[in-house]
C-alpha positions in Angstrom: -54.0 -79.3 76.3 -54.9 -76.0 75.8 -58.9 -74.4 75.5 -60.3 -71.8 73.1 -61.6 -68.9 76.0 -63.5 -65.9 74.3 -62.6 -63.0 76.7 -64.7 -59.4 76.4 -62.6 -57.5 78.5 -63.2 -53.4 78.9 -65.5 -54.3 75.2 -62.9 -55.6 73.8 -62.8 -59.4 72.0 -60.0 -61.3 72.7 -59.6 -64.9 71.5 -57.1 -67.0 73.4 -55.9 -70.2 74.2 -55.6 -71.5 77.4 -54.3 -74.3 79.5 -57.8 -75.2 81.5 -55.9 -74.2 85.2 -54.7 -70.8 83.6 -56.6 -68.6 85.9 -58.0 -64.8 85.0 -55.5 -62.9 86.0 -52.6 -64.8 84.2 -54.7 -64.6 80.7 -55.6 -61.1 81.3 -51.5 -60.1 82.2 -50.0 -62.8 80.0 -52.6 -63.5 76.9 -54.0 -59.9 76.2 -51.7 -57.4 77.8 -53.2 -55.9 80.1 -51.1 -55.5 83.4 -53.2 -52.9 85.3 -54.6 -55.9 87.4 -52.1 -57.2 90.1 -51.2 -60.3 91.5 -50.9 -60.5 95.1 -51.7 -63.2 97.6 -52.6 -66.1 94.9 -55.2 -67.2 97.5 -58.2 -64.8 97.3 -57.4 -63.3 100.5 -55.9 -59.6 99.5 -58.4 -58.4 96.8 -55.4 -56.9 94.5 -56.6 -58.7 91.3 -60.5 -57.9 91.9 -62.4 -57.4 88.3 -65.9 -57.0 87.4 -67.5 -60.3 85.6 -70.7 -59.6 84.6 -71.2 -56.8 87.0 -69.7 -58.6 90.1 -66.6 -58.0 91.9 -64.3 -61.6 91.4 -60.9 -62.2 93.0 -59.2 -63.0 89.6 -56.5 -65.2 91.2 -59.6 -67.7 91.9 -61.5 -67.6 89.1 -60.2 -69.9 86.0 -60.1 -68.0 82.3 -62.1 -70.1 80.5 -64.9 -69.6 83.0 -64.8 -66.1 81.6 -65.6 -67.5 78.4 -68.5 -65.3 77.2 -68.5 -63.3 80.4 -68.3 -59.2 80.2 -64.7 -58.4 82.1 -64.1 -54.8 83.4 -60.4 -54.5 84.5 -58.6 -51.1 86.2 -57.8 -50.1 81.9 -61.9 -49.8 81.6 -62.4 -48.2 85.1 -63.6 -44.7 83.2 -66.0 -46.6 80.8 -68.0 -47.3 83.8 -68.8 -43.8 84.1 -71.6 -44.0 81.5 -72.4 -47.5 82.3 -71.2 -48.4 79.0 -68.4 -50.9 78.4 -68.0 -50.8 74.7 -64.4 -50.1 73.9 -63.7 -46.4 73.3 -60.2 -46.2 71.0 -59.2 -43.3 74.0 -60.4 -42.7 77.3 -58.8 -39.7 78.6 -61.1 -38.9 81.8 -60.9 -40.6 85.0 -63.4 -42.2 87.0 -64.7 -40.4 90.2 -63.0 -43.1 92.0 -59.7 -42.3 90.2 -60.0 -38.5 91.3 -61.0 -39.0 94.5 -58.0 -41.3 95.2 -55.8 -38.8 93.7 -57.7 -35.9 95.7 -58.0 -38.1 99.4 -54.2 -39.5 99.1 -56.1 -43.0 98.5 -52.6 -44.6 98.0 -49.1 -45.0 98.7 -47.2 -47.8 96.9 -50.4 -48.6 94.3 -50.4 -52.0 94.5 -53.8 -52.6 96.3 -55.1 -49.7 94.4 -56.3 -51.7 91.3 -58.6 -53.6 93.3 -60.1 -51.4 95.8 -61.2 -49.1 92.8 -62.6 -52.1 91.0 -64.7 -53.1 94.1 -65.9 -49.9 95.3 -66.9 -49.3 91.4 -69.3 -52.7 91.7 -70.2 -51.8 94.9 -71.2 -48.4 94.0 -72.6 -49.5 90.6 -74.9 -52.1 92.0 -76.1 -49.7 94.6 -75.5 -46.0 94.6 -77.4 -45.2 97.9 -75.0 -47.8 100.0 -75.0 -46.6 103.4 -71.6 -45.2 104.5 -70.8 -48.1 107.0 -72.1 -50.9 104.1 -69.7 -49.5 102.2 -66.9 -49.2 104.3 -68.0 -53.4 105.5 -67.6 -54.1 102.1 -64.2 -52.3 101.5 -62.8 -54.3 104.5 -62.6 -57.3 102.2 -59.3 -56.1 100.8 -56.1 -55.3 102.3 -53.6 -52.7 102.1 -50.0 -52.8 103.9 -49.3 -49.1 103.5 -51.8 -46.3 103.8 -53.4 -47.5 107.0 -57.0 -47.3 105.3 -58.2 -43.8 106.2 -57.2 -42.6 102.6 -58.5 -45.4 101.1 -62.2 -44.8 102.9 -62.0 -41.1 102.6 -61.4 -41.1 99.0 -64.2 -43.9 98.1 -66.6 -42.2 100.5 -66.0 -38.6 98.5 -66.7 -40.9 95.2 -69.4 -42.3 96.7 -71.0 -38.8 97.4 -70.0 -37.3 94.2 -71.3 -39.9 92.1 -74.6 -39.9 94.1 -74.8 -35.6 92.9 -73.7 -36.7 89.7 -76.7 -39.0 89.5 -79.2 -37.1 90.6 -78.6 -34.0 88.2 -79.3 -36.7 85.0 
């Protein structure tokens, strides 16, 4: 048996079909395409799938897709519509996030995988507060893991973010 789910992912409508047990990140790969969002551990424990539902960080691998129903989804492909807050659907997006850059600019990854998922939590993190002290944010970064780059990228790169997006803030 299969249920109608109603996904708004990155502003984007999708209507899809799914076995009730399908979880999020096997609709969002499988049913619309969008591959950006990893699969790792299966258990919650890794962080590699983490989306935004609603403006929350969610282990994907745990949450079901037809709890999404009606829900506002924010995968890695909509990372640079957070920049203005806005999460209507642009037909291009051709900027990257300050997250994006700073990984690129702090040697935030190695093999990628993780990378998905730390962007997308730090982006929550950073969206729901933008004054997070340095060690909060750093605590809340320890929730996923990462078998190659030994972290110091990782916190150098978000922390950089962190601080450029708090300038970036200020000057509007």
């Amino acid at each position: 048996m299969k249920l109608p789910a109603r996904l708004t992912i990155n502003g984007v409508t999708y209507d899809v079909q799914v076995e009730p047990r399908r979880t999020l990140v096997d609709a969002l790969r499988r049913d619309c395409g969008l591959t950006g969002t990893h699969i790792g551990c299966e258990h919650g424990v890794c962080g590699s799938c983490t989306v935004i539902v609603d403006g929350s960080p969610v282990r994907s691998c745990l949450m079901f897709a037809v709890q999404a129903d009606g829900c506002e989804v924010v995968t890695i492909e909509g990372l640079p519509l957070l920049m203005s807050c806005d999460t209507k659907a642009h037909d291009e997006v051709s900027t990257l996030h300050p997250l994006q850059q700073a990984f690129i600019e702090h040697h935030g990854l190695q093999c990628g995988f993780c990378t998905p998922g730390f962007l997308m939590l730090a982006a929550a993190v950073l969206h729901r507060d933008p004054h997070i002290t340095d060690a909060d944010l750093i605590d809340a970064l320890s929730s996923n893991l990462c078998r190659c780059t030994g972290y110091q990228g990782i916190i150098d790169a978000v922390l950089a973010a962190a601080r450029a997006m708090r300038v970036s803030n200020s000057e509007r």
